[in-house]
PLY file of the C-alpha trace (Angstrom):
ply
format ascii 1.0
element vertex 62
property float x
property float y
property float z
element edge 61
property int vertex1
property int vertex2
end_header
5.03 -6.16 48.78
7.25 -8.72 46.58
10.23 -7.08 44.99
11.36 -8.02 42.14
14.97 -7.34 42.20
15.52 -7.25 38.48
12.94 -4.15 37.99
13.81 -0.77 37.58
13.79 1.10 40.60
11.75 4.05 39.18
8.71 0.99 38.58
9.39 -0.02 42.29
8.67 3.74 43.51
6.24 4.21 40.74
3.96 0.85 42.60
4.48 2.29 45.93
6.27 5.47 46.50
7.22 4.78 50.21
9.50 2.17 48.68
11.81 5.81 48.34
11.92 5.91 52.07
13.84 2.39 52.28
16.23 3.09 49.49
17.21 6.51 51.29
17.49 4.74 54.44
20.05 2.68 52.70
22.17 5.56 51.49
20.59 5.39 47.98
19.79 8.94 47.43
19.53 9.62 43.50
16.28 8.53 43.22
15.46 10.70 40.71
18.26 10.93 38.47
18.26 9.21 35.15
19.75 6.19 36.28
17.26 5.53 38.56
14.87 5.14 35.78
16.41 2.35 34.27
18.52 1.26 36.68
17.63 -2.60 38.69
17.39 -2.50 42.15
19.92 -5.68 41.47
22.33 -3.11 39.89
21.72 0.07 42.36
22.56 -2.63 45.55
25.51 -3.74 43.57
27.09 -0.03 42.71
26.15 1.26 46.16
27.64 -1.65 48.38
24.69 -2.30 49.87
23.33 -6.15 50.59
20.59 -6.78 48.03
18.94 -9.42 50.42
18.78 -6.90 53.41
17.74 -4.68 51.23
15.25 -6.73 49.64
13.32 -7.95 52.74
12.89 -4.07 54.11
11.41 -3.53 50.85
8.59 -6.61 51.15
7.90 -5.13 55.01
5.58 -2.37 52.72
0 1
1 2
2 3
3 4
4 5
5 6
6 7
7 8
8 9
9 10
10 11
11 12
12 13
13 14
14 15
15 16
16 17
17 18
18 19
19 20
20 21
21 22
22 23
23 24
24 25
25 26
26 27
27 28
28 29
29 30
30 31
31 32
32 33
33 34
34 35
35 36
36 37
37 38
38 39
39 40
40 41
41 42
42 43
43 44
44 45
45 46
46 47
47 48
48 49
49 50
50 51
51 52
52 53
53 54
54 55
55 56
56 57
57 58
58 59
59 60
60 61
C-alpha cells in the first residue's frame, strides 16, 4: 500500500482499515476523534513525536 503522507488519516483507514492497527501500534490512539478526520498523517507524526518515515514504511507493509 503507498501512503500518501499528506492525506487525512480518516481516508488512510477509510482505504484499508488495518492501517488503524499501525497507527495504534505507534501510540496514535484517537483515531476516531475529529481530528483524525482531517488531520495528515504528516501532521498526526509531527504532534505525536513519532518518525513519519518509520511510520510511513509500516504503513506500505499492508
Amino acid at each position: 500500500m503507498t501512503i500518501d503522507v499528506d492525506r487525512p488519516i480518516a481516508e488512510i483507514l477509510e482505504k484499508n482499515p488495518k492501517a488503524a492497527e499501525v497507527f495504534l501500534r505507534f501510540g496514535m490512539h484517537c483515531l476516531g476523534c475529529i481530528a483524525a478526520s482531517g488531520e495528515t498523517v504528516r501532521q498526526a507524526a509531527e504532534v505525536h513525536g513519532i518518525d513519519l518515515e518509520e511510520l510511513q514504511r509500516e504503513l506500505a507493509k499492508l
